[in-house]
N, C-alpha and C positions, 0 to 999 in steps of 0.2 A: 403422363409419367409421374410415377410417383415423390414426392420433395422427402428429400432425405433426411433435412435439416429440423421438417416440421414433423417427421416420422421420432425423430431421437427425442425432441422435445414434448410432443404429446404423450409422449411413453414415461418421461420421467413425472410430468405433470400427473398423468392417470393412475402411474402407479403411489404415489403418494410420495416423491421424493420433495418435491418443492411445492407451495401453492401455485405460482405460479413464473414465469419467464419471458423475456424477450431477444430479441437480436436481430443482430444489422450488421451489413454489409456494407464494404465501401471496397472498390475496385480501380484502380487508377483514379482517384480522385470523382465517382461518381456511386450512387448507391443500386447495387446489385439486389439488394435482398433483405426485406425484414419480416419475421414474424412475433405472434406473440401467441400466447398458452396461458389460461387458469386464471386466477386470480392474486389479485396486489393485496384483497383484505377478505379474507372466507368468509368471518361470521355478517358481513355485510355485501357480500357476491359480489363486491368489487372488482373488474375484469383488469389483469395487469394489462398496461397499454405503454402507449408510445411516451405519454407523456407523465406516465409514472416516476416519482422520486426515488432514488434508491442508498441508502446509505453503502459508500463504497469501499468503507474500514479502508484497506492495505491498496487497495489500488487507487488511492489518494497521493501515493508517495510517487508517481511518477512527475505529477504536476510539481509538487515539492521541489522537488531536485529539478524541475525544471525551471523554477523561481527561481532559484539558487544562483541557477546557472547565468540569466539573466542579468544578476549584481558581478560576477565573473564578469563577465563582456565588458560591465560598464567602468570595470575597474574598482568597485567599492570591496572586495573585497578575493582572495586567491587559496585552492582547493589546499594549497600546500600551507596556508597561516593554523596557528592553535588554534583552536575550539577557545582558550581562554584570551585569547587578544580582543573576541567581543562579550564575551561571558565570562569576566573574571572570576565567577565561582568554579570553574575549572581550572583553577591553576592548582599545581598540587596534588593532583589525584591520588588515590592507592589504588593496588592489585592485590583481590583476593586470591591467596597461592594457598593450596594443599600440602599439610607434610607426609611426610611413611607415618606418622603416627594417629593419622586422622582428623589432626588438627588444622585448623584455618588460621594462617596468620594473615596481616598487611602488609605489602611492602609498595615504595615508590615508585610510581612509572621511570621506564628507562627514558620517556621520551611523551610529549602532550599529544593528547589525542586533537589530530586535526581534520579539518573539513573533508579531506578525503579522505580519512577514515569511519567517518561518518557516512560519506555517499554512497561506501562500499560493503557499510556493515561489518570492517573491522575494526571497529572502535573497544570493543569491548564492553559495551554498556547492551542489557538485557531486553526482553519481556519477561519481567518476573513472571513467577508463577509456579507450578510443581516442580519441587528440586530432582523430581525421581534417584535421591538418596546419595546423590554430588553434593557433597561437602559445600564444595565454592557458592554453589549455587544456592544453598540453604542461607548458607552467609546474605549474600548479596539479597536474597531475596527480604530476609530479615531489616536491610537497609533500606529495602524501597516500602515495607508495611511499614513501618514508621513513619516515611513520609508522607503513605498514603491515610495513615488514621490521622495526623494533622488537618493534611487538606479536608477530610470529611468533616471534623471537627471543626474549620474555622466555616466549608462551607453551612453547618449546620446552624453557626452563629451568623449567617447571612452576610460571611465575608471568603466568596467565590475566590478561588484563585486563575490567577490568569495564566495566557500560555508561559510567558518569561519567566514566571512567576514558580510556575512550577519546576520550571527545566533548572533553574538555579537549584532549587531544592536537591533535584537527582545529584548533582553534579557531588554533591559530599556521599554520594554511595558508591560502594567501591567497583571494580569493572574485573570483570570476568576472567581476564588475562592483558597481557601487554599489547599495547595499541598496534596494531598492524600485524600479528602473530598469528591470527584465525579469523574465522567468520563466526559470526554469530547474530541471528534474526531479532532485532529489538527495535527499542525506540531513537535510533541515531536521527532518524526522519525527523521525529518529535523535538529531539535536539537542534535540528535543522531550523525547524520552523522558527523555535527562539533564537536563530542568529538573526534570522534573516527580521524578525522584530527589533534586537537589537541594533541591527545597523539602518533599520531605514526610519526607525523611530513609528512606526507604522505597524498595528495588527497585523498577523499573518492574514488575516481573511482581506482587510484593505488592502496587501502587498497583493496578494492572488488575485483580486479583483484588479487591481490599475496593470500587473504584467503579463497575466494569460486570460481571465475572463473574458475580460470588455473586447481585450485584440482579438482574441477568437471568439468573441460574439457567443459565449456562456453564460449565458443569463440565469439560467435554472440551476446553480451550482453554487454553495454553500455550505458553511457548515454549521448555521441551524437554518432552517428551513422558515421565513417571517410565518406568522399566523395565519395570510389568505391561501397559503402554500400546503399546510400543514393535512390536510386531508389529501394533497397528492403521493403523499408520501405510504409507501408500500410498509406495512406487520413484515416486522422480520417472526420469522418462525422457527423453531425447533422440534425436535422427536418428542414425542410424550407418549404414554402409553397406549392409545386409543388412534395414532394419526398426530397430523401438527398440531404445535399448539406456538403460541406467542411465547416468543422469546423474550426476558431481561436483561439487561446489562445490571446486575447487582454490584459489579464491582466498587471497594470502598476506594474514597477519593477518586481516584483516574478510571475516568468513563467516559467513554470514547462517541458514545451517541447522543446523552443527556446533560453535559455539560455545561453551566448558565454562562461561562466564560473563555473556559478553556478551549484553544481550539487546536485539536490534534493534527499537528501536518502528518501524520504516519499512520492516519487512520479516524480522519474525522469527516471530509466531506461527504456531503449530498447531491446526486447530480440525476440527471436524465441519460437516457440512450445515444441523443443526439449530440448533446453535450459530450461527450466522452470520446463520440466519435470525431468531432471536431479537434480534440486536443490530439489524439491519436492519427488524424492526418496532419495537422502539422508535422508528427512527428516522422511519418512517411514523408512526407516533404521534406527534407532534411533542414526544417527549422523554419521552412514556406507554408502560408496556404492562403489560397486567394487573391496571391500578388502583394500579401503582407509578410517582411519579413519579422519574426518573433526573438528568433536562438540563429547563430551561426551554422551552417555546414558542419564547420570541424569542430564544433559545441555537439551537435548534436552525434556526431559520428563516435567523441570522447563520452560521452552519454551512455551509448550501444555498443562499446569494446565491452572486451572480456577482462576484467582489470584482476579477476582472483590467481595466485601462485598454485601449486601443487599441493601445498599443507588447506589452506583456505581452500580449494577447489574442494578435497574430499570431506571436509565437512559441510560444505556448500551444499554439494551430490546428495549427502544423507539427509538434507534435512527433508521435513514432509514426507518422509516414506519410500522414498527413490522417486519422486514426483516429478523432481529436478534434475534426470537423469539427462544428458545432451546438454545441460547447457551449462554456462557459465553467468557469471553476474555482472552487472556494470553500474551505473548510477541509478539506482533504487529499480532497476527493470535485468530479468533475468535475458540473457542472451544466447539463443542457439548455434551452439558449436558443432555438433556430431547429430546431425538429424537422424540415424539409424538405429541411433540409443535412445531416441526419446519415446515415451508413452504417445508423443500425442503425431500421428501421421498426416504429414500431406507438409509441414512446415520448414518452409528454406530455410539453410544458414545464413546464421544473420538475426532471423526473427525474433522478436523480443514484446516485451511484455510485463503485466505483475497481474497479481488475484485477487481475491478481497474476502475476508474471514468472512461477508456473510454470503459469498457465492459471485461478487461480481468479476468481470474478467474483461480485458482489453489483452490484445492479440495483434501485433504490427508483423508485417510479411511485403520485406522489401521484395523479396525475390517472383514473389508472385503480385504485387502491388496494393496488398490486399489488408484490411483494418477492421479485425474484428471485435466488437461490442459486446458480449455477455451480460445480460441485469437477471437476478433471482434474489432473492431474500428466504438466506437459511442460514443456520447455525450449528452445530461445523457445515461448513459448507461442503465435503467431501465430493472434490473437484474430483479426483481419480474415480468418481461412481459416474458421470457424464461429460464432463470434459474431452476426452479420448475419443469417444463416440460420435460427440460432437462435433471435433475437428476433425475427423473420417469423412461425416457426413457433410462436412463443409468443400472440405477438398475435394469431395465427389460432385459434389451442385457445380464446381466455380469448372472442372475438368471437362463438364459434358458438353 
């Protein structure tokens, strides 16, 4: 019988979408299925494998908020305090507002952007980058190139900034709109990561190592990769004229893969397949795996609600191209609401997840009991070109 799974993947492989891929299955707590396709590194025919690295940009941010959540339980600190009660460079903030006349002025928040605006991505703080011709956004953007030609600047004088280090910096740029008013996809994560330095006096990568690594037995997961490591690690790749070619991160100051210090909770680790899938059964375990407990039940149940309004929902929906259509957002992982509207078939309500700007993907499915793994390395990763196909061909293997 023919594998459907490895039909959709050889095909994007052969055609030249990605060099190469893998994935895995896990089914009530046991592995159903993995393959793998192409290669980790072309010009050395390096075959993608099991135990390839993969930088995970944005699907970093579930462990994040799952850290977070961890100092919640223990009492050090609660979703509804300011952002500035551990980061007093947040007290104060301004909102960049538009007039009728085209101008941008500042005005004071009505109220501090706190922890739960952060988890849910209405804090109002960005990913800079193209204003496409918004006003606000041109502003705001203008606040964060300053602070990013700094950091280039002190890092070029061989004085690295760190993660704290940076997230202070942001915190005098101004925010996109009033704290809790809309969504909007930025770096609230990355703001995250410097509370949670803040309050345990600890690296975010030591906080992530003592509260989900070691307990779920993720070894292979970092966010730089030591030196004996560094050849497992997969070419990201990009379009070029001729086929891929090797991607850059050129970005000045905030760089989210080559960073000597900084380490991005919203878009910095490196992990494996298996890795991933471990923290993703936890998550299917409602905060269990192995007889270990991690996060609470109603931790992680508050995790995977739908937390966005009607205003927030519709600009939630549009972002990435109706990508997000079915679902709603909860703690850094989108949540499926209306599985009839969504692109991607076969996924119960309920199931939840996030993606990774160079292609990777984790995929939780309480209803079917099911945790899925995505690794590729590409840039845009244009999930809507196999993603859909892929969950088809998923729900078809797991159905027969």
């Amino acid at each position: 019988m023919t594998d459907p799974i490895a039909a959709v993947m050889d095909r994007f492989v052969d055609q030249g979408g990605v060099a190469g891929a893998s994935l895995l299955l896990l089914q009530d707590g046991r592995e159903i299925y993995y393959y793998e396709a192409g290669y980790a590194d072309l010009k050395a025919r390096k075959p993608f494998a099991r135990d390839t690295l993969c930088h995970m940009f944005s699907t970093s941010k579930p462990v994040v908020a799952a850290a977070l959540l961890t100092l919640v339980e223990a009492g050090r600190l609660s979703l509804a305090d300011p952002v500035s009660r551990y980061i007093p460079a947040f007290a104060g903030q301004q909102v960049a507002v538009s007039r009728m006349d085209g101008t941008v002025t500042l005005e004071p928040v009505r109220r501090p952007v706190t922890l739960y605006d952060l988890m849910t991505m209405t804090s109002g703080i960005p990913y800079p980058g193209e204003a496409g011709g918004d006003p606000v956004m041109a502003e705001v953007n203008r606040a964060y190139q300053a602070v990013h030609r700094r950091m280039q600047a002190d890092e070029d004088q061989g004085r690295p900034w760190g993660t704290l280090e940076y997230i202070e910096q942001i915190a005098a740029c101004p925010l996109c709109f009033q704290p809790g008013s809309d969504w909007l996809y930025g770096l609230s994560c990355d703001v995250l990561g410097g509370v949670i330095e803040s309050v345990t006096g600890l690296t975010l990568g030591q906080y992530l190592r003592q509260a989900i690594f070691d307990p779920l037995e993720m070894h292979d997961t970092f966010f730089l990769a030591p030196p004996h490591q560094k050849a497992r690690v997969a070419v990201i790749y990009t379009d070029g004229p001729e086929g891929l070619i090797p991607w850059e991160d050129t970005g000045e100051g905030f760089r989210m893969t080559d960073n000597p210090r900084l380490e991005s909770g919203g878009a910095g680790l490196i992990s494996t397949i298996d890795d991933y899938a471990r923290f993703g059964q936890m998550m299917l375990g409602q905060g269990k795996i192995g007889g270990r407990h991690l996060l609470a039940r109603q931790t992680i149940e508050a995790m995977t609600a739908a937390h966005l309004d009607e205003v927030q929902l519709a600009r939630y929906r549009a972002f990435n191209d109706g990508d997000e259509l079915g679902y709603s957002y909860g703690y850094m992982v989108r949540v499926m609401q209306q599985p009839r509207q969504s692109q991607y078939p076969g996924e119960g309500e309920g199931a939840f997840g996030w993606n990774g700007k160079a292609g990777t993907s984790l995929r939780v499915d309480p209803v079917h009991g099911l945790v899925t793994v995505f690794m590729t390395q590409r840039v845009p990763p244009d999930h809507k070109r196999y993603l859909p196909a892929l969950s088809q061909a998923i729900y078809r293997y797991i159905g027969r």
